[in-house]
C-alpha positions in Angstrom: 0.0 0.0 0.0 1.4 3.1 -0.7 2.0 5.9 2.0 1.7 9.8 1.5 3.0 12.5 3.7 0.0 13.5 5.1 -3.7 12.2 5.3 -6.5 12.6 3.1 -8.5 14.6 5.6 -5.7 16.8 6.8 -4.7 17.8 3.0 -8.2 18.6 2.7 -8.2 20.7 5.8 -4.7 22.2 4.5 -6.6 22.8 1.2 -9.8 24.8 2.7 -7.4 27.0 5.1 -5.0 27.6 2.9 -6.5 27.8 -0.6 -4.4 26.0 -2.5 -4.8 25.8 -6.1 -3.6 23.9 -9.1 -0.1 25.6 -9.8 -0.1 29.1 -11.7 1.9 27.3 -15.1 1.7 30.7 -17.2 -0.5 31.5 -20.5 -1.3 29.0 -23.0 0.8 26.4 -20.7 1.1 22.9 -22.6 -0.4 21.2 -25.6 -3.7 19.4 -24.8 -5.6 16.9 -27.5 -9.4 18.3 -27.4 -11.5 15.8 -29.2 -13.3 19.1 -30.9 -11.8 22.2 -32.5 -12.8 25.4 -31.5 -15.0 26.6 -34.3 -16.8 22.1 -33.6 -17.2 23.0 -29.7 -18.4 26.5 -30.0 -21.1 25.3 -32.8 -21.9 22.6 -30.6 -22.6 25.1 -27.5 -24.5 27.2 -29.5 -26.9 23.7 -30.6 -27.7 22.4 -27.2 -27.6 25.2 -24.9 -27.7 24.2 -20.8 -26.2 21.0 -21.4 -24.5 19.8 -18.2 -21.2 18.1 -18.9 -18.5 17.2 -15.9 -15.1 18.3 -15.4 -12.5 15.5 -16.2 -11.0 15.9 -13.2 -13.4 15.6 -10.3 -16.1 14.8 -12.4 -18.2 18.4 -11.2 -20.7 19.5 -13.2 -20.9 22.5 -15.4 -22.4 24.5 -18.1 -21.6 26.1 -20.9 -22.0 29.3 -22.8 -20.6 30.3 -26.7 -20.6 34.1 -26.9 -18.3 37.0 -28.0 -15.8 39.4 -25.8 -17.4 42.1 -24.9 -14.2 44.0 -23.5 -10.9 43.4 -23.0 -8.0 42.5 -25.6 -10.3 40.0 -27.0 -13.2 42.2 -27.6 -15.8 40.7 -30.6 -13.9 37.4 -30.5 -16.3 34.3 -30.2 -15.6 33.0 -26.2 -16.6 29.8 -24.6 -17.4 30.5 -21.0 -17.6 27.2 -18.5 -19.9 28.3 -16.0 -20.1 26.1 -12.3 -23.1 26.5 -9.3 -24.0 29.8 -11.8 -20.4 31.4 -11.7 -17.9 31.6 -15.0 -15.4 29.7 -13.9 -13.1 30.2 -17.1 -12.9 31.2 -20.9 -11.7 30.0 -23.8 -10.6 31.9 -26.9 -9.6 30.2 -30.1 -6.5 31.3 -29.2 -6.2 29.3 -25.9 -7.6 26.2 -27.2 -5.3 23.3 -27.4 -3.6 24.5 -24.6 -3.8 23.7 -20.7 -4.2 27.4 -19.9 -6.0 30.4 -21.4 -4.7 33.6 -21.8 -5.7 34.4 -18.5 -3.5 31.3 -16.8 -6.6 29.8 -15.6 -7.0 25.5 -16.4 -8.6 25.0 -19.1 -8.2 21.5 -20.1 -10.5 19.9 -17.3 -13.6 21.8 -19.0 -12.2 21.6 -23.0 -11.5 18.1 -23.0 -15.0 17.5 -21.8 -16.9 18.6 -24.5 
């Protein structure tokens, strides 16, 4: 059986007092093998809007919404928005797709390789 430092529970605990993330690995961090492109995902997103897929990772569920940028360095580029209990969670611009990280250094990949 293998042994870890600490136990579940108290890296848990560690977890919810300290708020420790996944590690901050930059912009566009990694290549990542989406089973859609962009332009398949977003027209997908646009057909079946409120679909509930889950994250790869911990399996939570989330929705998704196809738009464009209303602001920013991005602005009237189409967006996919991953949306969790009602809150954006991340975005993904063409740009960022493929990759582990958006522009903004946020994961990606537990959301894009889910659709």
């Amino acid at each position: 059986m293998k042994r870890y430092p600490i136990s579940l529970a108290k890296y848990r605990l560690l977890k919810r007092e300290t708020g420790m993330k996944k590690p901050n690995l930059g912009a566009h961090y990694g290549a990542i093998a989406n089973p859609q492109t962009f332009a398949q995902a977003y027209a997908y997103v646009l057909a079946y809007p409120g679909m509930v897929f889950h994250t790869t990772g911990n399996g939570t569920p989330f929705t998704v919404i196809a738009s464009q940028s209303t602001k920013g360095r991005h602005i009237g580029e189409k967006v996919i928005r991953f949306l969790s209990s009602g809150q954006e969670r991340a975005k993904a611009y063409q740009c960022c797709w493929g990759h582990k990280t958006n522009c903004l250094r946020t994961h990606i990949d537990c959301y894009t390789l889910a659709i």
